[in-house]
DSSP file (Angstrom, degrees, kcal/mol; ACC not computed):
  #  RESIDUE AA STRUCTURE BP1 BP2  ACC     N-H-->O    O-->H-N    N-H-->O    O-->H-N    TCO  KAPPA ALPHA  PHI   PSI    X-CA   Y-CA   Z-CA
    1    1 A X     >        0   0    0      0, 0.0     4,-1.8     0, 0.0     5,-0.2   0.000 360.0 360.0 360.0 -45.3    0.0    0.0    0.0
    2    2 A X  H >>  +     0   0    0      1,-0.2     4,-1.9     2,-0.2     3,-0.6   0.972 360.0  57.5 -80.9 -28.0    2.6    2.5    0.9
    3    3 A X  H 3> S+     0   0    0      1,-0.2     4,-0.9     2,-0.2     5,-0.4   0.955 109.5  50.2 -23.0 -68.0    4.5    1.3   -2.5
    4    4 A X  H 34 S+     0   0    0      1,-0.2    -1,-0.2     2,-0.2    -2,-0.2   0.817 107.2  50.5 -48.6 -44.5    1.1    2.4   -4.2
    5    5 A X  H <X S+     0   0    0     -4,-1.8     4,-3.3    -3,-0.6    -1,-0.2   0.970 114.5  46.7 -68.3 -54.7    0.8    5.9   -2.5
    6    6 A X  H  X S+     0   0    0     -4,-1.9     4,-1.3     1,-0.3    -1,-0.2   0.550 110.5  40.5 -72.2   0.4    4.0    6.8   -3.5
    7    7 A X  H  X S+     0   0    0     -4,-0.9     4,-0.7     2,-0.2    -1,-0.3   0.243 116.1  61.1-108.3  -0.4    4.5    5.9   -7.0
    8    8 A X  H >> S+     0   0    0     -5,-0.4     4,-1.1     2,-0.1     3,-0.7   0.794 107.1  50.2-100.4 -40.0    0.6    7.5   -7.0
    9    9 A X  H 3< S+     0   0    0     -4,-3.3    -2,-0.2     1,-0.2    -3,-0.2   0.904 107.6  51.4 -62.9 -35.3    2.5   10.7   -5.7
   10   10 A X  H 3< S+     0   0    0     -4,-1.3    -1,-0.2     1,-0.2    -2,-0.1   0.526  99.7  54.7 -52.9 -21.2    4.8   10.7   -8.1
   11   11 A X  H << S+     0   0    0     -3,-0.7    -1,-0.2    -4,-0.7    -2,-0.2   0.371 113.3  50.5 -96.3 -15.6    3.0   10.5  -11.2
   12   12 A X  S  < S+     0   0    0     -4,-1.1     4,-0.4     1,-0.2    -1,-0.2   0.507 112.8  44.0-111.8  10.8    1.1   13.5   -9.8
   13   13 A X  S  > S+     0   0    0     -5,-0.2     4,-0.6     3,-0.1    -2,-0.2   0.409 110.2  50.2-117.4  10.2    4.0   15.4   -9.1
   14   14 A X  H  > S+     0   0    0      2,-0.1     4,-0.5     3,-0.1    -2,-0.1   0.226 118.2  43.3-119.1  11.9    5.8   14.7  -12.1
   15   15 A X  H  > S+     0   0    0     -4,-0.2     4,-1.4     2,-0.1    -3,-0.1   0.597 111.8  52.6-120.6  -9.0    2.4   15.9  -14.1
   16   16 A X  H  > S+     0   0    0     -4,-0.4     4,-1.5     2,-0.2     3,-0.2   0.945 113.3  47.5 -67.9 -64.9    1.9   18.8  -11.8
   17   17 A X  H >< S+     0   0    0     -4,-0.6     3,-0.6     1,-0.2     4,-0.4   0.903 111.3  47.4 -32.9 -69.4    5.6   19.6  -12.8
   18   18 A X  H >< S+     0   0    0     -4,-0.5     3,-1.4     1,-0.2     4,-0.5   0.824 110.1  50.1 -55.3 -41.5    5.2   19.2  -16.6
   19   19 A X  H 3< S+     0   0    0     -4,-1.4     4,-0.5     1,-0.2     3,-0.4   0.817 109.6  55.8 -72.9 -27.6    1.8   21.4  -17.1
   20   20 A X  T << S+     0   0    0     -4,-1.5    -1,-0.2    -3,-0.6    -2,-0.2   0.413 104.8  48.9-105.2 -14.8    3.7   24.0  -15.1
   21   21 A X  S <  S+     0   0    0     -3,-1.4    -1,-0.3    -4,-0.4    -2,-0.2   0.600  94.8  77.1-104.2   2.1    6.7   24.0  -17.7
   22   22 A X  S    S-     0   0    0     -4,-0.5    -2,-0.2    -3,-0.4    -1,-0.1   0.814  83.4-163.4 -70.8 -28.8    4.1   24.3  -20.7
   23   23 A X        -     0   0    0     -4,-0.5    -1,-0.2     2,-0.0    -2,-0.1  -0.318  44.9 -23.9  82.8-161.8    3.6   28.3  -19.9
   24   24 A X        -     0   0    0     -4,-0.1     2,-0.4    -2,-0.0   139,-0.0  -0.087  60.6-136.0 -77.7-160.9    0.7   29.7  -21.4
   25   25 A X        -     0   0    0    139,-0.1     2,-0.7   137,-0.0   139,-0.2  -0.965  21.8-114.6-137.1 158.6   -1.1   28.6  -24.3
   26   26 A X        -     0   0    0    137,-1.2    -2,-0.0    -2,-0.4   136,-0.0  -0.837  32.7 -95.0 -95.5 104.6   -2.5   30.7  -27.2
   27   27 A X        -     0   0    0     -2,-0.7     2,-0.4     1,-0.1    -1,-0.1   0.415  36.8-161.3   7.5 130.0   -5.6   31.4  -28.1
   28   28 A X    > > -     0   0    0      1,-0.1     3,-1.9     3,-0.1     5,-1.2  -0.816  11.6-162.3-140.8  98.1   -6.8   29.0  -30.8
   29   29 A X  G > 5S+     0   0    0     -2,-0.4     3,-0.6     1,-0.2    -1,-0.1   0.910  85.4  65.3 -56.0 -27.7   -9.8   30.2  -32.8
   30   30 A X  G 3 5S+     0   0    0      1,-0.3    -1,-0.2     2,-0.2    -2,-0.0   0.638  85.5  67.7 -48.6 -21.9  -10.3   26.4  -34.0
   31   31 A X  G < 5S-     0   0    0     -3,-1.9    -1,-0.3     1,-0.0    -3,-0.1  -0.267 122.3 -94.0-115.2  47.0  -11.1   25.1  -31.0
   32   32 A X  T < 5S+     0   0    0     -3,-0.6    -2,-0.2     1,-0.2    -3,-0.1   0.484  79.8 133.4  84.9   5.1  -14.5   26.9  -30.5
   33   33 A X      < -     0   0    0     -5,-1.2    -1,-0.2     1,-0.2     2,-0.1  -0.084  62.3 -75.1 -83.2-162.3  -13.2   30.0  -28.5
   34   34 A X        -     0   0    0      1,-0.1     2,-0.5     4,-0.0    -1,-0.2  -0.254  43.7-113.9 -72.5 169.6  -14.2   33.7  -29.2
   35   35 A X    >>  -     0   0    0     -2,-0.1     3,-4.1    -3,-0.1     4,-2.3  -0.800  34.6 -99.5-101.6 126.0  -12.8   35.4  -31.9
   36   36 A X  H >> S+     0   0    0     -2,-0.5     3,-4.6     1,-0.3     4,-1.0   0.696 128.0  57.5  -5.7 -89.5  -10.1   38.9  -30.9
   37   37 A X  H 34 S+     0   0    0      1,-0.3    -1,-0.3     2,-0.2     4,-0.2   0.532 107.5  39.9 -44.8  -6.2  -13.4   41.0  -31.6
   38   38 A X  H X> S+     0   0    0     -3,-4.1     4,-2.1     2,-0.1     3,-0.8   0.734 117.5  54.4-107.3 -33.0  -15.7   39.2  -28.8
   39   39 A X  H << S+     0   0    0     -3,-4.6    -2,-0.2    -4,-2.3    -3,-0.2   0.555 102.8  47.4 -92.9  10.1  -12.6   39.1  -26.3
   40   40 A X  T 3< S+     0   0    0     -4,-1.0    -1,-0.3     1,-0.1    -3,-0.1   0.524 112.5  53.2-118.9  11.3  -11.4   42.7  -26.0
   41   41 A X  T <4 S+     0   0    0     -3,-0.8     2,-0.6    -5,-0.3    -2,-0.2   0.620  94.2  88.1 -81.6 -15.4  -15.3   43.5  -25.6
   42   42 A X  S >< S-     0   0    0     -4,-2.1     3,-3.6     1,-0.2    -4,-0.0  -0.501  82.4-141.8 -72.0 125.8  -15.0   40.8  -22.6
   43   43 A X  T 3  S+     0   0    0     -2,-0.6    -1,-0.2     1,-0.3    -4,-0.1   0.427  99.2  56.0 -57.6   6.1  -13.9   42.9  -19.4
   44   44 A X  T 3  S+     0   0    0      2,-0.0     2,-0.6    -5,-0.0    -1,-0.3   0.318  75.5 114.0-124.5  -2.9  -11.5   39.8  -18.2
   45   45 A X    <   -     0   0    0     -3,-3.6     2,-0.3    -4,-0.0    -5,-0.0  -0.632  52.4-169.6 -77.2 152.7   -9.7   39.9  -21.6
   46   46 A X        -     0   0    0     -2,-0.6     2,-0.3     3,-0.0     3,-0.1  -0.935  36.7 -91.9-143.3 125.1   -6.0   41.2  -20.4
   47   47 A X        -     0   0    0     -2,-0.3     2,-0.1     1,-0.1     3,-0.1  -0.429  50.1-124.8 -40.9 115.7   -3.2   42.4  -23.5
   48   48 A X        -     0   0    0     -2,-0.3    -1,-0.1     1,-0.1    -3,-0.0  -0.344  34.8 -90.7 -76.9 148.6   -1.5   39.2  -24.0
   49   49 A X        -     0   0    0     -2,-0.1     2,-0.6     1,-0.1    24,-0.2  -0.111  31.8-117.8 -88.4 168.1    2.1   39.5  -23.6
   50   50 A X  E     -A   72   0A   0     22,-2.4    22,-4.2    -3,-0.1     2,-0.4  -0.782  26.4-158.0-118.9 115.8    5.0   40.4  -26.4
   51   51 A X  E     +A   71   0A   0     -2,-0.6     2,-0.5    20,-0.2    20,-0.2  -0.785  17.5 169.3-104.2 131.1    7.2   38.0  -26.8
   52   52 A X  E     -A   70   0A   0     18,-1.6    18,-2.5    -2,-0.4     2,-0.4  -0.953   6.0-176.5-143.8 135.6   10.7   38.6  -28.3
   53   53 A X  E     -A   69   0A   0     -2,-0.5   105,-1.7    16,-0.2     2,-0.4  -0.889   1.2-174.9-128.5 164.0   13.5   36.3  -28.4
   54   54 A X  E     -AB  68 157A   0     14,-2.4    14,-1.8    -2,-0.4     2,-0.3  -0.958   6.8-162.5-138.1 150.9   17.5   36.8  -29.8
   55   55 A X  E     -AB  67 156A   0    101,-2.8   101,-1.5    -2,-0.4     2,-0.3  -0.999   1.1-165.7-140.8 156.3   20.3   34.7  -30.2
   56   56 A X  E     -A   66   0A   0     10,-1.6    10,-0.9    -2,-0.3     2,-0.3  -0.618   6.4-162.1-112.9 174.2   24.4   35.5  -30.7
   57   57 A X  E     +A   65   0A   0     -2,-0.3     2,-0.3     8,-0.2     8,-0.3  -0.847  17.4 161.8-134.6 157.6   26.9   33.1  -31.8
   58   58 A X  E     +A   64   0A   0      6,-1.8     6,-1.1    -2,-0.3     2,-0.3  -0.757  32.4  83.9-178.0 145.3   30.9   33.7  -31.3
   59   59 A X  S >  S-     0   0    0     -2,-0.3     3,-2.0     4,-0.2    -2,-0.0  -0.450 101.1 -75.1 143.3 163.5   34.1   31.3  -31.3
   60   60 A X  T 3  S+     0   0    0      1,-0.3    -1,-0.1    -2,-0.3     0, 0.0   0.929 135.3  37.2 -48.6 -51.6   35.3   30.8  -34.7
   61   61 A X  T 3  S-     0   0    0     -3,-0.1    -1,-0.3     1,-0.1    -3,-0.1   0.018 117.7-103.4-105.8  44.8   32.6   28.5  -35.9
   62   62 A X  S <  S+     0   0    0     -3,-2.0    -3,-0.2     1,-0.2    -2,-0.1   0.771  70.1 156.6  73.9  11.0   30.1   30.2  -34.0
   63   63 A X        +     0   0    0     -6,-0.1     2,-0.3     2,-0.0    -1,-0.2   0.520  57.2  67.2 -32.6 -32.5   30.4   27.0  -31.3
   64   64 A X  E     -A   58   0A   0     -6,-1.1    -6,-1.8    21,-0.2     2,-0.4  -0.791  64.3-177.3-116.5 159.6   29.0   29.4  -28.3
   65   65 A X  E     -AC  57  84A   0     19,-2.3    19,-4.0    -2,-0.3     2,-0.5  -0.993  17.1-168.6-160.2 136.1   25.7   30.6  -28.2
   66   66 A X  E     -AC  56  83A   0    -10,-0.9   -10,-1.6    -2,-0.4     2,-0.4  -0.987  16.2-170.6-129.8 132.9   23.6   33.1  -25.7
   67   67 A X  E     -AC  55  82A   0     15,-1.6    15,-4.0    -2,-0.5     2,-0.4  -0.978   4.7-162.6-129.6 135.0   20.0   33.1  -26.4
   68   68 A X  E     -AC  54  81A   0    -14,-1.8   -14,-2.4    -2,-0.4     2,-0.3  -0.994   2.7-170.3-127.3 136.9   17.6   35.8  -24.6
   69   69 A X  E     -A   53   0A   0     11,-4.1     2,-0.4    -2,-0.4   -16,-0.2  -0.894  13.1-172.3-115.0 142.0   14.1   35.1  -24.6
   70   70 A X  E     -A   52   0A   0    -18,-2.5   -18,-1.6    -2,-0.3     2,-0.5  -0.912  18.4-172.1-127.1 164.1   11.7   38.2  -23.3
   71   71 A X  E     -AD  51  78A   0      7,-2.5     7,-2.5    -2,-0.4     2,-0.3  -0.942   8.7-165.3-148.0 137.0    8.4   38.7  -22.6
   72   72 A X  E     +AD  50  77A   0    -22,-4.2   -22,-2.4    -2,-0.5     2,-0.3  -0.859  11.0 176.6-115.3 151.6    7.2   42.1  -21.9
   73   73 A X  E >  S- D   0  76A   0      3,-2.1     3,-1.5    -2,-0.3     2,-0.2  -0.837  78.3 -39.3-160.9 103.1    3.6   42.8  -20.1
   74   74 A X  T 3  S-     0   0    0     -2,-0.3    -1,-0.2     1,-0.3     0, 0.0  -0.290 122.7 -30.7  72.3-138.0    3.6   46.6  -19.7
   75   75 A X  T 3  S+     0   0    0     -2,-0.2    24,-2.1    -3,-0.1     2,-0.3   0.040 115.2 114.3-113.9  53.3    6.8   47.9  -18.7
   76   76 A X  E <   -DE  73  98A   0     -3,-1.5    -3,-2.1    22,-0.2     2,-0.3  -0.920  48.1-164.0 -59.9  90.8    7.4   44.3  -16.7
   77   77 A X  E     +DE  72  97A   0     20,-2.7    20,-1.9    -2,-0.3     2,-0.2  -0.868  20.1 160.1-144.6 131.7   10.0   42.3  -18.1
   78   78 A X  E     +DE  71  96A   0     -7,-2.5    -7,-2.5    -2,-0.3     2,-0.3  -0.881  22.0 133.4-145.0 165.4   10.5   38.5  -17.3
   79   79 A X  E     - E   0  95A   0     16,-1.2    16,-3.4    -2,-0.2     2,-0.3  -0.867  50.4 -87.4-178.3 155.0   12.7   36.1  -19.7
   80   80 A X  E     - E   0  94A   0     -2,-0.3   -11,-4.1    14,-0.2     2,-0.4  -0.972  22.6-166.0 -99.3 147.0   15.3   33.5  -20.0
   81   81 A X  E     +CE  68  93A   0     12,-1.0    12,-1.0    -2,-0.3     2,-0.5  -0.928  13.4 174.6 -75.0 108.3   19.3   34.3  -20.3
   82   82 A X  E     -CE  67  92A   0    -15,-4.0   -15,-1.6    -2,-0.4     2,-0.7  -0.912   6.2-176.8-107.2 118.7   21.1   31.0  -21.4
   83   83 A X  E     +CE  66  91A   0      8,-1.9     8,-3.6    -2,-0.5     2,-0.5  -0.909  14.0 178.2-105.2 117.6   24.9   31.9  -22.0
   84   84 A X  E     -C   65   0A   0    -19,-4.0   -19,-2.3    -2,-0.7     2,-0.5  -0.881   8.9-168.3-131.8 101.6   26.4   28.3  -23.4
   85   85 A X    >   -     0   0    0     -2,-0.5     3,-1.1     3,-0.4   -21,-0.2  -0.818  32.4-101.6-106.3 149.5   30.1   27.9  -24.5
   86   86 A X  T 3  S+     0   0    0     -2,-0.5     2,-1.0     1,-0.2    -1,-0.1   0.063 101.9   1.0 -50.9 135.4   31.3   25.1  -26.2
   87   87 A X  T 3  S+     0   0    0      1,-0.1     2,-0.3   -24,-0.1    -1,-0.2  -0.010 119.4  71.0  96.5 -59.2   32.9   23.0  -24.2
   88   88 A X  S <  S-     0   0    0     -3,-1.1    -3,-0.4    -2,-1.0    -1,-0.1  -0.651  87.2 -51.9-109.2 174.7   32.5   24.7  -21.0
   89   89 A X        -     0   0    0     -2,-0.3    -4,-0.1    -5,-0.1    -1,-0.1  -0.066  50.8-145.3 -21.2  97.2   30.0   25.8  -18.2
   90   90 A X        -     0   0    0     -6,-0.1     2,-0.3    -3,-0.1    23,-0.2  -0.117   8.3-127.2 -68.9 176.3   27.0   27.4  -19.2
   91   91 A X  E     -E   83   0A   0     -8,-3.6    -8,-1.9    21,-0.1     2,-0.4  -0.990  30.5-178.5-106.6 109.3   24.9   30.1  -17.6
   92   92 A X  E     +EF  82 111A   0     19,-1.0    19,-3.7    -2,-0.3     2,-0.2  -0.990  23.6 100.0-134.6 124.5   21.3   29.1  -17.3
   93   93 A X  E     -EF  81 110A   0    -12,-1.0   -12,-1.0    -2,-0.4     2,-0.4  -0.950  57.0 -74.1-175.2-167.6   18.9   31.2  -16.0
   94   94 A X  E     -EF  80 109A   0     15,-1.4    15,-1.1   -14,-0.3     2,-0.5  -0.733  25.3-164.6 -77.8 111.6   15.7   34.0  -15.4
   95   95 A X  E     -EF  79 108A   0    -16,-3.4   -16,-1.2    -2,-0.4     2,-0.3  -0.834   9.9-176.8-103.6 164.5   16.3   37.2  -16.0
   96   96 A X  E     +E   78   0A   0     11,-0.9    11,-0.3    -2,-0.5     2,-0.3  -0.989  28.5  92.6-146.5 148.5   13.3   39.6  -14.2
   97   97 A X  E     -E   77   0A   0    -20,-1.9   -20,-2.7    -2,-0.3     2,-0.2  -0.993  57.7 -50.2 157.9-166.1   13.1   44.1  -14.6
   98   98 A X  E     -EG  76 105A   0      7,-1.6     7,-0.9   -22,-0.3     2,-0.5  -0.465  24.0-139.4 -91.1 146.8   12.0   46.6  -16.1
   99   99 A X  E     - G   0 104A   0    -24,-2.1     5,-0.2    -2,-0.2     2,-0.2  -0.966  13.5-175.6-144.4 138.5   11.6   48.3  -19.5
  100  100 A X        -     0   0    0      3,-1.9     2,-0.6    -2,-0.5     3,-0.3  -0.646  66.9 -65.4-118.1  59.9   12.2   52.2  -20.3
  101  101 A X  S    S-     0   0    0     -2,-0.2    24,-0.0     1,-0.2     0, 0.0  -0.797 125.0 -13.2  81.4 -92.8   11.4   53.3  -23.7
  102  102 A X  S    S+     0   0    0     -2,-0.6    23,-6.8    -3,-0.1     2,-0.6   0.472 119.3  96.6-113.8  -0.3   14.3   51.1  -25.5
  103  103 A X  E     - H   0 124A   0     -3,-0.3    -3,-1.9    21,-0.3     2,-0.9  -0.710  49.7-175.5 -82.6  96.9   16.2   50.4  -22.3
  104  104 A X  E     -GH  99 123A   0     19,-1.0    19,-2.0    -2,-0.6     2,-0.6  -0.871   4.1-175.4-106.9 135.4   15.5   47.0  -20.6
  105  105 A X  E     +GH  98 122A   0     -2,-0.9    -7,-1.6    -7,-0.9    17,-0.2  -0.930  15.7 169.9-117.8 127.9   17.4   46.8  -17.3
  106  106 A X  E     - H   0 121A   0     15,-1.1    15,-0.9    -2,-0.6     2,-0.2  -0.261  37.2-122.8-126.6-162.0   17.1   43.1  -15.5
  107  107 A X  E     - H   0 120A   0    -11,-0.3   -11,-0.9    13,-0.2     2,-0.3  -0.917  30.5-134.6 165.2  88.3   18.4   41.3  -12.9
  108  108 A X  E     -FH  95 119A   0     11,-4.4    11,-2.0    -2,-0.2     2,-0.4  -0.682  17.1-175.2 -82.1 159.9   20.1   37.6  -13.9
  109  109 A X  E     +FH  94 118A   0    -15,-1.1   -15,-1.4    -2,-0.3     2,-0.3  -0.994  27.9 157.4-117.4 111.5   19.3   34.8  -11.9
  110  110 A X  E     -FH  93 117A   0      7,-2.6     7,-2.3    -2,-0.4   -17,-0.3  -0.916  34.3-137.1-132.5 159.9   21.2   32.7  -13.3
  111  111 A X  E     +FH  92 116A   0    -19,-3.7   -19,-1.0    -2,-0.3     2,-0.3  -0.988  23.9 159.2-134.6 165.4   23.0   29.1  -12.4
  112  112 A X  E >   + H   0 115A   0      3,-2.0     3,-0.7    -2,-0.3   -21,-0.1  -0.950  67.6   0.8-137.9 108.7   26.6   27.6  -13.0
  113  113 A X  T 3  S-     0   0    0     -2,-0.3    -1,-0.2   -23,-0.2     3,-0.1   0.923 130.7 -60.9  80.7  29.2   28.9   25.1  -11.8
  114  114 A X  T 3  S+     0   0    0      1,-0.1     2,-0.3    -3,-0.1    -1,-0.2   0.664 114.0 120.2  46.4  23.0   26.0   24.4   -9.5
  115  115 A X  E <   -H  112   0A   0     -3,-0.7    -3,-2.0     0, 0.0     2,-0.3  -0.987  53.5-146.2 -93.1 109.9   26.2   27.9   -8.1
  116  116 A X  E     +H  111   0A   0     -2,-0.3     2,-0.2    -5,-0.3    -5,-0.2  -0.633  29.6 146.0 -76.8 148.1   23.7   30.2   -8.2
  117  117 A X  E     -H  110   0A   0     -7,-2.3    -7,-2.6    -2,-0.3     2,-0.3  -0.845  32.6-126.7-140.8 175.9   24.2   34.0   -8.6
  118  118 A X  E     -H  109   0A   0     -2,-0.2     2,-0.4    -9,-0.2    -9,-0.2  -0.990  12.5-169.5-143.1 175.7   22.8   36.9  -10.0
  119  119 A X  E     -H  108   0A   0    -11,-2.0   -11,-4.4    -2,-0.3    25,-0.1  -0.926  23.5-127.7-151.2 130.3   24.1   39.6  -12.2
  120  120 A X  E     -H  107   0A   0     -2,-0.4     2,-0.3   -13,-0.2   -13,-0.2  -0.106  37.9-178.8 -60.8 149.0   22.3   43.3  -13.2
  121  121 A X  E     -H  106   0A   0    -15,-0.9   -15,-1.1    24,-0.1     2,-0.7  -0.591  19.3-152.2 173.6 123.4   22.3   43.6  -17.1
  122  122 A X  E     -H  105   0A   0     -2,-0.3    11,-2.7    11,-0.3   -17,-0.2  -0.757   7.4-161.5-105.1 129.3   21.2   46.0  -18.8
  123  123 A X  E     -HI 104 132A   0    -19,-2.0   -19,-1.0    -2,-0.7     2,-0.4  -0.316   5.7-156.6 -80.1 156.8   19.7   45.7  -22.7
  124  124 A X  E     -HI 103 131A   0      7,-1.8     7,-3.6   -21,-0.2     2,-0.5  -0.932  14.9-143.9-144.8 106.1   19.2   48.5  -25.4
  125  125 A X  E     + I   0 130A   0    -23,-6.8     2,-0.4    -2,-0.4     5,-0.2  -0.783  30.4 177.5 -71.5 117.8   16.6   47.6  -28.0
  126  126 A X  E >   - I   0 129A   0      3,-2.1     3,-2.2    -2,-0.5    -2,-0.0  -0.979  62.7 -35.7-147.3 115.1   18.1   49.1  -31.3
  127  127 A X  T 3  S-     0   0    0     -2,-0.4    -1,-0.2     1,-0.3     3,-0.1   0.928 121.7 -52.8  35.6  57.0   16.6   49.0  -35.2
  128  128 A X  T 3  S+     0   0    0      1,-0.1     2,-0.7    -3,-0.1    -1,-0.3   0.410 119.3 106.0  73.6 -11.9   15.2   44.6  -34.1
  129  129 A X  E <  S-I  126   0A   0     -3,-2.2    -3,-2.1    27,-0.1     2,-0.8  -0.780  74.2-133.9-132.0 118.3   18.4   43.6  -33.0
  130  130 A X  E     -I  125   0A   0     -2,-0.7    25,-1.4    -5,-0.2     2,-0.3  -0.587  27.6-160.1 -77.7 106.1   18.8   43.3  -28.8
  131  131 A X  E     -IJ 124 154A   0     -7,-3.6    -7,-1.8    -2,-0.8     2,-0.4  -0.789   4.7-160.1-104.5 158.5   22.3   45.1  -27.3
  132  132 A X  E     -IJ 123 153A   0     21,-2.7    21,-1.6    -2,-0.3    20,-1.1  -0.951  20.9-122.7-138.9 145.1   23.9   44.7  -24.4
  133  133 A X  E     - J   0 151A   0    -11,-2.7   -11,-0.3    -2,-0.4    13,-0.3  -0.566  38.2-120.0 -81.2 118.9   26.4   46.2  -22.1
  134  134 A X        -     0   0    0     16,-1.1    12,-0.6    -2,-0.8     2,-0.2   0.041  28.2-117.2 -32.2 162.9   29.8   44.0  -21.2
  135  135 A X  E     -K  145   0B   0     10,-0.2    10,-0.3   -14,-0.0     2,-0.2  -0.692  21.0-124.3 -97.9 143.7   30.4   43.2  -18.1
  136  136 A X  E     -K  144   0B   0      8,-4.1     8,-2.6    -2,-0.2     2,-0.4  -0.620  22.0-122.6 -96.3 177.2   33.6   44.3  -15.8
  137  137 A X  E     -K  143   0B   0      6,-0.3     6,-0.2    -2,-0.2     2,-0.1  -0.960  15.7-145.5-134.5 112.5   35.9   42.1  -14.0
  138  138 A X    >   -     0   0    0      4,-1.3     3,-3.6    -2,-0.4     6,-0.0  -0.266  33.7-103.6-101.5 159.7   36.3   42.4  -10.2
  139  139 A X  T 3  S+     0   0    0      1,-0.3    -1,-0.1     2,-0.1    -2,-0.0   0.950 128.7  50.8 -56.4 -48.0   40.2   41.6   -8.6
  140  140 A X  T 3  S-     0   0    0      1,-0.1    -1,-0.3     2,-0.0     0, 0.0   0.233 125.6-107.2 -95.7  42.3   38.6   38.5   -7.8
  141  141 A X    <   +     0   0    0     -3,-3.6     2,-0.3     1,-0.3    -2,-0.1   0.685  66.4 145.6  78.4  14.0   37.1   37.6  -11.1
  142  142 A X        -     0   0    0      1,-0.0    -4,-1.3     2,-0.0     2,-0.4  -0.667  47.7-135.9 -88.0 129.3   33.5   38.3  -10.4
  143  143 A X  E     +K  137   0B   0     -2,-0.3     2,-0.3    -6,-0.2    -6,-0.3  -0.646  38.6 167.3 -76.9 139.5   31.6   39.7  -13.6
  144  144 A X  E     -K  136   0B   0     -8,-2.6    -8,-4.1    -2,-0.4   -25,-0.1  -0.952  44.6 -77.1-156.9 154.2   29.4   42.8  -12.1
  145  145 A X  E     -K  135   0B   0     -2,-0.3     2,-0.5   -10,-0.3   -10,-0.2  -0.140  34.0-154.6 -14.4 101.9   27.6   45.5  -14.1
  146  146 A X        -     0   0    0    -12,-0.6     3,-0.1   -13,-0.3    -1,-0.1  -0.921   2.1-164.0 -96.7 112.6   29.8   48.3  -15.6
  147  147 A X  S    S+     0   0    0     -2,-0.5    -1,-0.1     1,-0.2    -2,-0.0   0.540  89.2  57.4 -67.6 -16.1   27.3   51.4  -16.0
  148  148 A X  S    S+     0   0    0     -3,-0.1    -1,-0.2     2,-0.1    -2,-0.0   0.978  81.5 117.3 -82.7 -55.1   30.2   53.0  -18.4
  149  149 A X        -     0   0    0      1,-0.1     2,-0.2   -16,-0.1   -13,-0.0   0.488  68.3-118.1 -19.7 127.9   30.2   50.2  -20.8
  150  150 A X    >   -     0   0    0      1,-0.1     2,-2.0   -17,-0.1   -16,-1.1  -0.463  28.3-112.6 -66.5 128.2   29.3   50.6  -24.5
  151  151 A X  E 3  S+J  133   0A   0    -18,-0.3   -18,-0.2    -2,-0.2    -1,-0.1  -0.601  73.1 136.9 -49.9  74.1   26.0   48.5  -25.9
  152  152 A X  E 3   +     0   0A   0     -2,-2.0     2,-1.0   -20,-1.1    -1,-0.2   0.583  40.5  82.7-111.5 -12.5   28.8   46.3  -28.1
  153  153 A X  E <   -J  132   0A   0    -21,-1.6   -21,-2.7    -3,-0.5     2,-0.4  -0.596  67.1-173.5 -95.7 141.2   27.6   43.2  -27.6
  154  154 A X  E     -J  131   0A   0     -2,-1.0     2,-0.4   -23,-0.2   -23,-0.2  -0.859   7.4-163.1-125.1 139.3   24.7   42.9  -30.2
  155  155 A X        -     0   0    0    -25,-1.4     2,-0.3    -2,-0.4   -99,-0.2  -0.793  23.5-128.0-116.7 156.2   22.1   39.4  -30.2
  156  156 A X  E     -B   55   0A   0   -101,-1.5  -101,-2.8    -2,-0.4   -27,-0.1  -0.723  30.5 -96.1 -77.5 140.4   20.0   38.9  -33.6
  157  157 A X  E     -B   54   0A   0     -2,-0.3  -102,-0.4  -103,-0.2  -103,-0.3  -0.187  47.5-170.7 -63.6 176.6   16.4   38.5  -33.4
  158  158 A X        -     0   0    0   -105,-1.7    -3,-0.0  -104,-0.2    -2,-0.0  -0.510  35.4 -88.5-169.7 107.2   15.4   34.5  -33.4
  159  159 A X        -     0   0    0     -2,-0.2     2,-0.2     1,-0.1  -107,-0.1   0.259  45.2-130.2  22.9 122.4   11.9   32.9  -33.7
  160  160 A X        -     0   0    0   -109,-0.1     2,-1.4  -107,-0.1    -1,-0.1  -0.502  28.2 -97.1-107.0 143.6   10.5   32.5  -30.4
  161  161 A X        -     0   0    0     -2,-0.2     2,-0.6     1,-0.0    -1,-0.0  -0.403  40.1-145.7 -76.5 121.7    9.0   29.0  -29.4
  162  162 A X        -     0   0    0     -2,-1.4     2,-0.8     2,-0.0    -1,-0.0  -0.784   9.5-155.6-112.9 141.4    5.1   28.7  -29.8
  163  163 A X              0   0    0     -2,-0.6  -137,-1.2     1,-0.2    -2,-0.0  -0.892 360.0 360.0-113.4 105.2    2.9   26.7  -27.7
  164  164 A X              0   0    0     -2,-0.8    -1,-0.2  -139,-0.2  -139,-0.1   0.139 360.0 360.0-104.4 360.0   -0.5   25.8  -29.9
């Protein structure tokens, strides 16, 4: 019996888990709902949020890759950072902030080497294309913010994942 309960708990915590990494879903006119024009006269329809994602490449063949996915809902900002080089330790994480006319300034949460941190970084939306300011280098080798720093590093837009 307790064999039963638990393998019965698992399967509901491992389905609890999975619906909870699906996100939202989109509107699907096929499937019987209202139509745009019937939901922005309904008083519970809410802007649906604007999704933008980028990716860089660098190494010689373009081996490392940093993808930021955003989603903005007002001037709200939530997203993931993944910074992945070949070979070595990625950066996997949530960035959360703000957005200021073309300015997004976030907060990463990010982990590595089975370390969590965070690190401020701030974005410049410029002509589609997402920039970002480098980072400085602390005596002891800590990346932290540098407010002087030039927007040089520059991401390309990239096709966002949709969930139908």
């Amino acid at each position: 019996m307790n064999k039963q309960i638990n393998i019965i708990s698992t399967i509901v915590f491992l389905l609890v888990y999975l619906s909870s990494c699906l996100g939202e879903r989109s509107i699907n006119e096929k499937d019987g709902e209202k139509d745009s024009t019937e939901l922005k006269k309904d008083s519970t329809y809410t802007t649906p949020d604007e999704a933008m994602c980028f990716l860089r490449l660098d190494g010689t063949k373009n081996q490392d890759s940093t993808y930021v996915f955003i989603r903005l809902k007002g001037d709200s900002v939530s997203g993931v950072h993944h910074w992945v080089p070949n070979l070595k330790d990625a950066r996997r994480g949530v960035i959360t902030g703000t957005k200021r006319g073309d300015t997004i300034d976030v907060v990463w949460n990010y982990m590595q080497e089975g370390v969590s941190d965070t690190l401020h970084t701030l974005f410049l939306l410029q002509d589609g294309y997402l920039k970002q300011q480098a980072y400085a280098v602390t005596e002891e080798g800590k990346q932290v913010w540098d407010k002087d720093a030039p927007f040089d590093i520059t991401y390309k837009p990239a096709p966002c994942p949709k969930y139908d």
